[in-house]
N, C-alpha and C positions, 0 to 999 in steps of 0.2 A: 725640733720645730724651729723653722726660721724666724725672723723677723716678720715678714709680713703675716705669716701663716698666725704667729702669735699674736700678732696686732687683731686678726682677726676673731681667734678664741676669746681675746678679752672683749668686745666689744660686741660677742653675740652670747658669750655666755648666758646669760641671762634666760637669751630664746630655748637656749640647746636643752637646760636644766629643764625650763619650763615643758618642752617637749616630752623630756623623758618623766619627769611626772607624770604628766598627762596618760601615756603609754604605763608605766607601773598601775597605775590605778585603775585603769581600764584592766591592767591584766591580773588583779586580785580580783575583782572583778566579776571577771568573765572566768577565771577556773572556778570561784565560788558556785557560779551561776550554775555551770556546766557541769560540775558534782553533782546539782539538785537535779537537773536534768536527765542525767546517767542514773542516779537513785529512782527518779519517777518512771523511767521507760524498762527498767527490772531489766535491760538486757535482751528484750524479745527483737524478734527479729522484723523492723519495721517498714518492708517494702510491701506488702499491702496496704501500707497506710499511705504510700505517695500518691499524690496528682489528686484533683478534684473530684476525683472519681473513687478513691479509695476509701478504705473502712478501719477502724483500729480499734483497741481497746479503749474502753472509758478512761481511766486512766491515763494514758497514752496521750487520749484530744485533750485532758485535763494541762497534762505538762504542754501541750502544742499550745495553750490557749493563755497559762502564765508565763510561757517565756517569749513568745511573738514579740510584746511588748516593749520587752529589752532588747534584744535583738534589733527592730525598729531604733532605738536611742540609737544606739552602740551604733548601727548603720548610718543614720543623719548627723552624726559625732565624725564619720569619716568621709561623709559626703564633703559636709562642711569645710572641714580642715583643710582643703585645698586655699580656698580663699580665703581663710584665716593668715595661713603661711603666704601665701600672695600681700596684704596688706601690711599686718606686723612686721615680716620679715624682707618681702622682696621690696617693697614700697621704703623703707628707708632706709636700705643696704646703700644703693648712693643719694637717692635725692635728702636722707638727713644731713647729707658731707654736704652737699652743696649748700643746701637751705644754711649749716651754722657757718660757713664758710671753713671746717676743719678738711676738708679735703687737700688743699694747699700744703697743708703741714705734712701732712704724710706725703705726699708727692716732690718737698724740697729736700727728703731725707737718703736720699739717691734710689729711690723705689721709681720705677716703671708704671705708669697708667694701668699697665696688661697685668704684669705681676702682684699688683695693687688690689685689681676688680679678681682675679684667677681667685687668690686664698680667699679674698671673702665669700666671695660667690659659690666656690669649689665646697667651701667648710661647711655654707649651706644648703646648698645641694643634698650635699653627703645625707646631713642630719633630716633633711627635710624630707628624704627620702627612706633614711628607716624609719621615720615615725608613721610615715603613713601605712609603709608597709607591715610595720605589728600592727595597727590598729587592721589594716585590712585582714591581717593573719587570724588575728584575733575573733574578729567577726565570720571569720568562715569556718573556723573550729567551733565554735556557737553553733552557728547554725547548721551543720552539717548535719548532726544527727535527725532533728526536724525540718531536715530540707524539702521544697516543694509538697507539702502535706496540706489535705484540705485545711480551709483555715490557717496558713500558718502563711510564713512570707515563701514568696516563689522566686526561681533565681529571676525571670524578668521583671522582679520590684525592684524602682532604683536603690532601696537599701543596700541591694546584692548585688546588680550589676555594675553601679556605682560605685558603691562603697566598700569592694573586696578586690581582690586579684590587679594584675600589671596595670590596668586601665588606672588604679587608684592612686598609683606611685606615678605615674605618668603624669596623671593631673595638677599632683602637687608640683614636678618639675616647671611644668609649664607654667605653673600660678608664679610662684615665685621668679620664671622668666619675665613673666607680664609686667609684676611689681617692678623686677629690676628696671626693666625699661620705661616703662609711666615713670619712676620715677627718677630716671634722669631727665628727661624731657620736659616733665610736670616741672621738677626742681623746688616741689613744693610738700612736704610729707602728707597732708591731712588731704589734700586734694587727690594727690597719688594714691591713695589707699581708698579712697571715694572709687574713683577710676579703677580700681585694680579689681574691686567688688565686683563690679557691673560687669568688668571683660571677664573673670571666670564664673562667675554664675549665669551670667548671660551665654557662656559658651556650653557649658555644662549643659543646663537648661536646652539649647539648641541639640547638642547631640540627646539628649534624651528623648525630645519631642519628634524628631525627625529620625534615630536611627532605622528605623523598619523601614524607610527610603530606601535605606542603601543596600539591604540585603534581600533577597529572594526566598518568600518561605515555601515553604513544604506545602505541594498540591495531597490531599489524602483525597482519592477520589471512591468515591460509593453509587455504585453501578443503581439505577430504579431508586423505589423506595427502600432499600436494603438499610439497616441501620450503618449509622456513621459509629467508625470508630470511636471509641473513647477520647477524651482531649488529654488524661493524664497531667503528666508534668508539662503541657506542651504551650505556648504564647497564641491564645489563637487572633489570628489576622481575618478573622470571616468569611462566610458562607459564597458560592457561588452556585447557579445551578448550570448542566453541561447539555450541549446541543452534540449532536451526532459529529456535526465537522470538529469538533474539538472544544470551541469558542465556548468562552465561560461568562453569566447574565447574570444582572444583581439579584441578590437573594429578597430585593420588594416585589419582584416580576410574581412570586406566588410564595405569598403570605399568610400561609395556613398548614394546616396539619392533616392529619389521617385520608379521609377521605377525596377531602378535597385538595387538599395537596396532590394527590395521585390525577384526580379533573385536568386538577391546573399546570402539570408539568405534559399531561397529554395533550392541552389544549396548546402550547406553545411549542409542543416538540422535545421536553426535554429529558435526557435519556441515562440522567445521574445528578450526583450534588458533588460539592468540592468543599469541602473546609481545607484555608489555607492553616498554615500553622508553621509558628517557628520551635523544632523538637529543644530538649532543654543541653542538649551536643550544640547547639547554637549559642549557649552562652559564651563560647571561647569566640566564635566569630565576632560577637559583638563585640567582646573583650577586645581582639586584636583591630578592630576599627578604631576605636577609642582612645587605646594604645596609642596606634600610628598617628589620629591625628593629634591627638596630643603634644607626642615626642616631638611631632612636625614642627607644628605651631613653636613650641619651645628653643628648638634649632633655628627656626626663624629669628625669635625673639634677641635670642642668644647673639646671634649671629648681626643682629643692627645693634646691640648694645655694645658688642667687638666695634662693630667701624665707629660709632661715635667714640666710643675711649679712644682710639686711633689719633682722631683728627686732634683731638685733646682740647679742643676751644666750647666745649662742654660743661669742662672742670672747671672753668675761668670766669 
């Protein structure tokens, strides 16, 4: 371990420990949990109890109904962690150097600006990035066996979409990008970490509200009055009703059932229904949106906190 890489170990220590606590405890935890779990479902074989449409044993909705609960924690525990690691971590990786002025000192000791910001930044990365990923691990071995079951959490709850797989390790890169750069710029810790909140949860937050933007869901189309398929495990995006040229009309145009339903789709012409739907093989697309703009964003970040170290009139 060189010098700078060491300079950096001692002076995140602190973080690294506290992480992996963090992650130990979650993971007593969550195998405790997931015994009781495994104990409550006896082993039966639970795909008729997926989708909102399914049925299970008493028992079975019993364990779906006291572990949702945790599961929920366990998942807002790893939402969150992003901008936690964004503020504590990235937010005074350099703006603490600057604010006490010890920056200087490590840069007259024949260190590199580059090789300086590389081991601390690298060392946290590293960590910042298996923590979130056992926390996300963690939480999808939970919920796996009760995955998508009436009542229980479905993969399009941000608990899950959020808070599990690459999207989540991704996040954290980026947060901790944010912090690093707020706070070189800020040059102030407490306002950097003010700042660093708003930019990942305010982004976070955006991709959650808007993803179904970006992706194109699933037409199930149902010919007449013909019943609609099931929704299952599926996101549903809503109702359309379908004219003969193809063209799909909001489902206010006839707002009724049995009877007059069948009036009202004769009296406008129309010659099926549509429920859109995103199937739950969509959770890896949204996964990889999330992914990329994340990484994006972070390469970005990355990439302006490089040219200001550069110019070095930053540090000064």
């Amino acid at each position: 371990m060189n010098g700078t890489l060491w300079l950096a170990w001692r002076q995140q220590r602190l973080l690294i420990l506290a992480g992996l606590l963090l992650v130990a405890g979650c993971a007593v935890w969550v195998v405790l949990e997931r015994a009781d779990l495994m104990a409550a479902v006896g082993g039966h074989d639970l795909t008729s109890c997926k989708g909102w449409n399914g049925v299970c044993r008493t028992s079975t909705e019993v364990a779906v109904f006291e572990h949702t609960p945790g599961i929920r924690v366990l998942g807002t525990v790893s939402v969150l962690l992003p901008a936690v690691i964004g503020m504590f971590w990235g937010a005074p990786l350099i703006g603490r150097e600057l604010e006490r002025g010890t920056v200087k000192v490590a840069l007259t000791q024949g260190v590199g600006a580059r090789s300086w910001f590389a081991a601390r930044f690298g060392l946290a990365a590293l960590c910042a990035a298996v923590v979130s990923a056992a926390l996300a691990a963690l939480l999808a071995w939970w919920w796996a066996p009760i995955s998508n079951m009436q009542n229980g959490v479905y993969w399009h709850d941000p608990y899950i979409l959020n808070g599990s797989g690459p999207a989540a390790v991704a996040c954290s890169l980026f947060a901790l990008s944010a912090g690093t750069a707020i706070g070189l710029l800020v040059r102030r810790t407490l306002p950097a970490m003010g700042l660093t909140a708003v930019a990942v949860l305010g982004t976070t937050a955006f991709l959650t509200l808007f993803r179904r933007d970006f992706v194109t869901p699933t037409d199930r189309i149902t010919p007449g009055m013909t019943p609609k398929q099931l929704i299952g495990s599926a996101w549903s995006a809503g109702y359309r009703y379908l004219t003969p040229d193809g063209a799909q009309h909001p489902l206010e145009s006839c707002a009724f059932s049995g009877e007059e339903l069948r009036a009202c789709m004769a009296e406008h012409g129309y010659v099926g229904r549509v429920h859109k739907v995103y199937p739950s093989s969509d959770f890896w697309t949204f996964q990889a949106l999330d992914t990329v703009v994340y990484l994006g964003l972070a390469a970005a970040l990355l990439a302006l906190t490089a040219a200001l170290l550069h110019r070095r009139r930053h540090l000064v």
